[in-house]
C-alpha positions, 0 to 999 in steps of 0.5 A: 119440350115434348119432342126432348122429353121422347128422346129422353124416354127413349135413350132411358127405354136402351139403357134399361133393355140393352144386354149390356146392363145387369140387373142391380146396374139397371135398378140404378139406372131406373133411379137416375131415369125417374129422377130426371123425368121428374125434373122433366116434369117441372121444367115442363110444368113449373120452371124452365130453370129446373132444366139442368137437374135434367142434364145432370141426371141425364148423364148420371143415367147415361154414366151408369150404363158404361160403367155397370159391370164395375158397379155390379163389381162394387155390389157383390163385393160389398154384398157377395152372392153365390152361384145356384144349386144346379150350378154348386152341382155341376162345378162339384161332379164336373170341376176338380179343382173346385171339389178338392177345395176346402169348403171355406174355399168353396165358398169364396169361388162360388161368390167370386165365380157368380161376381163374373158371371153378372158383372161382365157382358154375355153374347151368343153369336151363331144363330143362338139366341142366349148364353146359357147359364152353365156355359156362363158358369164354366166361363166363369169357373175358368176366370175364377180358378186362374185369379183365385191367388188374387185378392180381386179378381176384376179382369180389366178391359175384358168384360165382354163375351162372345160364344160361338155353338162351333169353331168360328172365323173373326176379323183377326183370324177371317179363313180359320174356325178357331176354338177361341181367341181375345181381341184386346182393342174390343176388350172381347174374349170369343169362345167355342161351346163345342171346345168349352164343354168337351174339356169341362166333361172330360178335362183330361182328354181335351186341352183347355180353351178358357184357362188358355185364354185367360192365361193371355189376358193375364200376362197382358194385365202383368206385362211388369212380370217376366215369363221364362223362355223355353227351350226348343223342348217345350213341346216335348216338355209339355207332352211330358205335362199334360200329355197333349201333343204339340200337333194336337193342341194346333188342332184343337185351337185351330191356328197357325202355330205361330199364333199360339201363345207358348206361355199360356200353353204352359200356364194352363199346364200348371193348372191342370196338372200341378204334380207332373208340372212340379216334377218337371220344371221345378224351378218354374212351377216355384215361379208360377207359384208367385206369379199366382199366389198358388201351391196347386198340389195343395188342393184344399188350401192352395192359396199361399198368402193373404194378399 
């Protein structure tokens, strides 16, 4: 019995240390571990019978950890919080798309944006030791601008984060150091602070990684919805857009060509430059519009409807 009762302290000691557990998913872990040492202590003590209570909360504990990320969901949903002062500052000096938000919006992607920074998995690769807060939280912006249309904003199957300080190899793309990337069967997105920050300080000088790859998980999750084929002036189209060339972006992901995705190329078009976008293709900004749930020239209020 005491050799069970070490293991049990030590699978509970993972558990409550382990990155992959926010704060409330651990209290509620902590309460299952309490509650099975408890009936540990009576088997141990005072029946044997008292030993399938162990089992029991035993895999209550263990099912709290794999599904954390969606009771931290289930939490700030019923209980919303918002993201910190110095965070509130950053999105308003640095993120237009959150500044010209009306301040019943503001408040709405302030709550959504702090529900992804701890409902999902942050991991620092490269020599770091912790993901940042504010490179959390312009993950997060990233996430939280693309699904803002959408009554949840859960993004399945993609709750873990890795970042990288620079450009970096992956098992998908081993000879290249690449901006960012999504590798479905892990549920991992993989981003470069580098290519993050240069974008967030200067949005309109370099292309966005975050909403390009948000951009993919996105037609992932909505496979039911069919994206426009482009002509073989899409590059031309675009530089029209965004002003960014088709050799610039290459470089700036740092991929084949082959392997850039040309809708989410112009998906982050829609969303940062709206009006050029608008007046360029008209017919599938009104697409893009539906698929989204958003008006972007609408800036204060680009939700179109309650969904």
């Amino acid at each position: 019995m005491q050799g069970q009762s070490t293991n049990l302290i030590s699978i509970i000691s993972l558990l409550l240390q382990s990155q992959l557990t926010t704060m409330f998913s651990r209290l509620i872990i902590l309460l299952f571990a309490v509650i099975t040492a408890i009936f540990g202590y009576l088997t141990y003590s005072v029946d044997e019978n008292y030993s399938i209570w162990i089992v029991v909360f035993l895999l209550l504990t263990t099912a709290s950890y794999i599904f954390s990320n969606q009771i931290q969901w289930w939490r700030n949903s019923n209980k919303p919080q918002e993201i910190d002062d110095k965070m509130r500052q950053i999105l308003f000096h640095n993120y237009n798309f959150y500044a010209n938000l009306s301040l019943e919006n503001k408040k709405i992607f302030r709550e959504r944006m702090h529900a992804y920074m701890v409902g999902n998995n942050f991991m620092a690769q490269g020599g770091m030791k912790d993901v940042l807060t504010d490179i959390k939280g312009i993950i997060a912006a990233a996430a939280t601008r693309l699904t803002f249309g959408n009554k949840e904003q859960l993004i399945t199957k993609y709750e873990n984060i890795i970042v990288y300080p620079k450009g970096f190899p992956s098992p998908q793309f081993p000879n290249t150091f690449h901006s960012s990337e999504i590798f479905e069967e892990d549920g991992v997105i993989m981003f470069s602070i580098e290519h993050l920050m240069k974008n967030f300080q200067k949005p309109d000088s370099y292309f966005d990684v975050a909403l390009y790859e948000y951009a993919k998980i996105f037609m992932q999750l909505n496979s039911h919805i069919s994206f426009p084929e482009y002509t073989d002036e899409f590059w031309e189209t675009n530089e029209k857009i965004t002003r960014f060339t088709k050799d610039y972006i290459q470089k700036h992901i740092n991929l084949d060509i082959e392997n850039i995705n040309l809708d989410a190329i112009m998906i982050v078009g829609f969303f940062t430059h709206p009006q050029n976008f608008k007046k360029e293709l008209p017919s599938i900004y009104e697409r893009y519009m539906n698929y989204f749930n958003l008006d972007l020239v609408e800036k204060a209020d680009p939700i179109i409807r309650n969904v």
